[in-house]
N, C-alpha and C positions, 0 to 999 in steps of 0.2 A: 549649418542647416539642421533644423528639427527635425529628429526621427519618427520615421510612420508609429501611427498608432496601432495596435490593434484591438480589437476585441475580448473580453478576458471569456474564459474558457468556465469559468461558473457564474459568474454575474452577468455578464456581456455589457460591463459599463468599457471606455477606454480605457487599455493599458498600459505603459508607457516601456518603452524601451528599458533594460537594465543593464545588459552587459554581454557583449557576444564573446565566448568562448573557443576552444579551438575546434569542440562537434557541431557546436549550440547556439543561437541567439536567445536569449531570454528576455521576458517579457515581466513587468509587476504590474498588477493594478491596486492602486491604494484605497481604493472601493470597500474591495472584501479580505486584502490585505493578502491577495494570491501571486504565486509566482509562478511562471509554466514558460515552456521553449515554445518557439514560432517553428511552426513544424512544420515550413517551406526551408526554414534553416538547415534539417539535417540528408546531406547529400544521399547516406546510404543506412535506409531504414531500416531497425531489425527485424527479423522475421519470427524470431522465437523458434527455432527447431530446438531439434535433442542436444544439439550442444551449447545453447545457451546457456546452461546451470551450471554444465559442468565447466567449459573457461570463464564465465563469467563468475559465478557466485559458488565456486567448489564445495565453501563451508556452508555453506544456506543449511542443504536436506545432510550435511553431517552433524549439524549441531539443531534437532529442533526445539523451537520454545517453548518447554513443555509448559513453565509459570505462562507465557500467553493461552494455551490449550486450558489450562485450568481454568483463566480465567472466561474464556470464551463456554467453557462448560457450565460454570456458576451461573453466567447471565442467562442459558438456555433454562437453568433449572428453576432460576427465579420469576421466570414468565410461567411459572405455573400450566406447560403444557401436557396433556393428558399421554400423547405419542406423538412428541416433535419427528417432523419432515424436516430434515436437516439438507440446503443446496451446497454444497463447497465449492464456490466460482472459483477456476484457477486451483484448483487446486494440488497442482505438481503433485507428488509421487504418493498424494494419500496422506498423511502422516497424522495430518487433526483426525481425518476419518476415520485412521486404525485407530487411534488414543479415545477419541468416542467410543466404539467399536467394544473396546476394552472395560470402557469406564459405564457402559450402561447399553442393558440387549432391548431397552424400548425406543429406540431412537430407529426411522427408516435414514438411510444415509445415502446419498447420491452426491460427486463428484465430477466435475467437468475441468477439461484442459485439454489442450492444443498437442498433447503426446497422449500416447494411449499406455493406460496402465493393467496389468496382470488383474484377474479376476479374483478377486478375494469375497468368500462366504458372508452375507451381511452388511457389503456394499456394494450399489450400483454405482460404475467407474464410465463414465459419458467420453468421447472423445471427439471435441469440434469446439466450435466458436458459439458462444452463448445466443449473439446474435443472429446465426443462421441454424441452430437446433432447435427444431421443436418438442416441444416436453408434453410428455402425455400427465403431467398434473402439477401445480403448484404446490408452492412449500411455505411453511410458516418459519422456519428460519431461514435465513439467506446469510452467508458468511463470504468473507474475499477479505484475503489475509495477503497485503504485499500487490496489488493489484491495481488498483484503483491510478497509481501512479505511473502504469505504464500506458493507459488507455489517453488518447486526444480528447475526444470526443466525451467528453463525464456528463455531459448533461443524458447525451444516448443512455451510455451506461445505466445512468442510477436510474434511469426511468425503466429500461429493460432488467432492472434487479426488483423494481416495485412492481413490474408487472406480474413478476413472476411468485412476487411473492401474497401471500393470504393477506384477506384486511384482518388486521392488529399485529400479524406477524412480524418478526423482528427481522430487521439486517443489519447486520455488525460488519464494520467495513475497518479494517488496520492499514493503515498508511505513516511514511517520515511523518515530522514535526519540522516543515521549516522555520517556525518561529523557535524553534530550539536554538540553546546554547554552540553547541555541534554546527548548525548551518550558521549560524553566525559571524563566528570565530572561522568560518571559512571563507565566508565572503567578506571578510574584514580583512586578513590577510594576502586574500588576492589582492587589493587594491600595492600590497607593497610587494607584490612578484611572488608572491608563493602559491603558488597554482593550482600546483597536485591535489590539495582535500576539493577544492570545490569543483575542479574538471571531474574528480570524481563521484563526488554528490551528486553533480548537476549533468549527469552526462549522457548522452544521447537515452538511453533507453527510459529516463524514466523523465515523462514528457511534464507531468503534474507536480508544483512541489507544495502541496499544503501548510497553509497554516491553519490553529486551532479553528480560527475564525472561519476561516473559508472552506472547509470541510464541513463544518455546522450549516454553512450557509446554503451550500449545497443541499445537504439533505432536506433542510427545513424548506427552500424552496421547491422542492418536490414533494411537498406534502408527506415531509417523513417527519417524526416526532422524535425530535435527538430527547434519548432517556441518561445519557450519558457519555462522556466525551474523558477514556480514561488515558490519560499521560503516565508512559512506559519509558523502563532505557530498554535500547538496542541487548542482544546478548551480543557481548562484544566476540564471543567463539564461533558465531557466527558470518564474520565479516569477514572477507577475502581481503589482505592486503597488497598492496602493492606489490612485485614481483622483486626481492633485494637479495643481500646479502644477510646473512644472522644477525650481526650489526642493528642494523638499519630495521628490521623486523620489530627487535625487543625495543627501538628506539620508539615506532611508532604505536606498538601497542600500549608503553610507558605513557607517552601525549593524550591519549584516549584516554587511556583508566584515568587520567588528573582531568581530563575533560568532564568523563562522566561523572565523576565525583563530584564537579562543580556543578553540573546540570542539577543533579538529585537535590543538592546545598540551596538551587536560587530558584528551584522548581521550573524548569527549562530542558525538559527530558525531550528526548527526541523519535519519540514512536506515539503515534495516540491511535487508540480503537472507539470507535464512536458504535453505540449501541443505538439506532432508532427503530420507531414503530411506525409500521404501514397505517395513514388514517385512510378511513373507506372513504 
């Protein structure tokens, strides 16, 4: 029997079945060349409290990416704004904020996420859901660093990040690269029983798996003007491994660094920040 199709999540052409999992069913469509979970598939949805970071991604906020900060700083500088209004959607515990903060006192900085953060001099720290706060002004930058991939709904999203932001204003949005080497080499060897990388990549929380194509695609059909689309590796100090023995630890870290090696080698990095512009 042919499996149901469904609708893809940024094009809305059909998608076809991929591969059900042991949280997940997954969906591809070869349209825009996007992969995403059928989000009647996952039994028990996450909710994101306070302890999602710390059992899920421990190393996330112990290792941040300060080369991504840099880079997400250059591009604000390069738009030539007089006094950037900077939004950090999602933005856990601050960290781009404070590194702005640091790196330059003409930037206004505002901050939203689902946990509420201590009050720091120099930034306003919002705590709620983008789609149910109302904001007493828009911004000409909009940032969402790691986000974009947890949301169902992206067509909602990026139009509630365009709304919010100024015309010609920038939003920089960083998400995986499933067209990377990394996602590949993990859904190549599930097919022969090796499970663990891709239950992991693919696993319930993060509903979106982007490819180069379909991130662009996205934007562009929201009348954002992709300015650039920059392919990144992961900092791998930042990854939570599987829960092992010392062994098996330095085993997997070993398979990564020759991973990533090969990624940077054949240009198949597995992080990209897409920089677009709000057209009016």
């Amino acid at each position: 029997m042919e499996k149901e199709k469904i609708k893809c999540t940024v094009c809305t052409h059909d998608a076809s079945f991929y591969n059900k999992l042991r949280e997940v069913t997954l969906y591809y469509c070869d349209h825009c060349k996007h992969r995403f979970t059928d989000i009647k598939s996952i039994k028990n949805k996450e909710t994101y409290t306070e302890n999602y970071f710390k059992e899920k991604h421990p190393k996330w906020f112990e290792n941040p990416n300060f080369k991504l900060f840099d880079y997400v700083f250059a591009c604000i500088k390069l738009a030539n704004l007089s006094h950037p209004s900077v939004l950090d959607v999602g933005c856990g515990n601050g960290d781009l904020l404070k590194y702005f903060h640091q790196k330059s006192d003409n930037m206004k900085l505002t901050g939203i996420d689902y946990q509420k953060n201590s009050a720091i001099e120099g930034i306003n720290f919002l705590c709620g859901d983008i789609f149910d706060t109302k904001f007493s002004e828009s911004y000409n930058v909009i940032i969402n660093l790691a986000v974009i991939e947890h949301v169902w709904d992206v067509q909602n999203y990026i139009r509630r990040l365009r709304e919010l932001c100024t015309d010609g204003g920038l939003i920089i949005t960083m998400t995986q690269n499933d067209s990377s080497l990394l996602y590949g080499v993990a859904r190549t060897i599930h097919n022969f029983g090796i499970k663990l990388p891709m239950e992991m990549l693919y696993d319930k929380h993060h509903l979106n798996h982007f490819s180069k194509n379909s991130l662009e695609y996205l934007h562009e059909k929201n009348s954002l003007s992709v300015i650039k689309n920059h392919i990144t590796q992961l900092n791998i100090q930042s990854l939570t491994l599987p829960k092992s023995n010392a062994l098996m630890t330095i085993i997997y870290k070993f398979i990564l660094v020759v991973l990533f090696i090969f990624e940077i080698f054949i240009g198949k990095k597995n992080m990209q920040t897409i920089t677009a512009r709000k057209i009016g």
